[in-house]
C-alpha positions in Angstrom: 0.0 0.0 0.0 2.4 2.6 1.0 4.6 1.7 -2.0 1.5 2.1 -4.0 1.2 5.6 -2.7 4.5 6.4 -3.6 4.7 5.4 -6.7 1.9 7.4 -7.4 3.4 10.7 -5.5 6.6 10.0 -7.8 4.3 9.7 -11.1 2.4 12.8 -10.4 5.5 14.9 -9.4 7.7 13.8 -12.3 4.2 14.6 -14.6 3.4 17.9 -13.1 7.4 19.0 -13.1 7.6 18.4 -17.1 4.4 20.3 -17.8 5.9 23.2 -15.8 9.0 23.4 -17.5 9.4 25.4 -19.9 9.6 23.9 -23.8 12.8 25.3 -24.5 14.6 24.0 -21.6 13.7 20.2 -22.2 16.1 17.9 -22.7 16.5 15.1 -25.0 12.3 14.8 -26.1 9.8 17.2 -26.3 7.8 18.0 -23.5 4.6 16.0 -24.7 6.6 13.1 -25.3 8.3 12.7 -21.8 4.4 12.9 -20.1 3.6 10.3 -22.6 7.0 8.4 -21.4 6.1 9.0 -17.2 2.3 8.2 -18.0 3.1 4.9 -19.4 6.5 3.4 -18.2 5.9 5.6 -14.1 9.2 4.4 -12.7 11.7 3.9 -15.7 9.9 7.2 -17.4 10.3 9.3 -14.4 13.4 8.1 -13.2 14.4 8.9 -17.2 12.7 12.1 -16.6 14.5 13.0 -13.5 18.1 12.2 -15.0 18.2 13.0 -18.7 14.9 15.4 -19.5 14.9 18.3 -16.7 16.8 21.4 -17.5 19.3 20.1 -14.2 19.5 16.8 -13.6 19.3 15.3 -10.2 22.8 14.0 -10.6 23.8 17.3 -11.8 22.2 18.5 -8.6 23.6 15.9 -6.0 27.6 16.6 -7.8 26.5 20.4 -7.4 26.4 21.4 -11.0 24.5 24.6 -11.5 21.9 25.3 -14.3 23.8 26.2 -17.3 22.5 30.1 -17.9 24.1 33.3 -18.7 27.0 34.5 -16.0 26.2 35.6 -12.4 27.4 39.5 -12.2 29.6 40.5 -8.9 27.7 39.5 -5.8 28.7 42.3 -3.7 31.2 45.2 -4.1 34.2 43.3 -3.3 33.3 41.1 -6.2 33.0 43.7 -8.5 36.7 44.6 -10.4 35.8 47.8 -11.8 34.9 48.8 -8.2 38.0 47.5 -6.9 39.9 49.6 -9.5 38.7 52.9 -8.1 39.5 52.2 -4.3 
């Protein structure tokens, strides 16, 4: 029972996080195709979700790999160089 109810947490998370992700930051299928995928294979297709279709993979994640994206500025003023330069 309880591994019932998991499996069917797992399924509905893995389903709801592909609809909310954006269609340009899909990996590997289209977006349709990987709730297809979770909908009919739940543990293989959201364990092939979790790993090769979200934007960051959960191994990325666990490593601590960041989301590719465009460069972080300076955090603070002592991360900035051009501030630096006029002290």
């Amino acid at each position: 029972m309880i591994a019932a109810v998991a499996l069917l947490a797992f399924t509905v998370f893995c389903i709801v996080d592909a609809i909310q992700t954006e269609e340009d930051q899909v990996r590997g299928l289209p977006k349709p195709l990987w709730v297809v995928l979770v909908l009919i294979f739940p543990v293989a297709g959201g364990l092939a979700w979790l790993i090769a279709g979200r934007p960051t993979s959960i191994l990325e994640t666990l490593r601590g790999g960041r989301r590719q994206g465009p460069p972080r500025g300076p955090l603070g003023p002592d991360d900035d160089p051009d501030f630096l330069k006029g002290l």
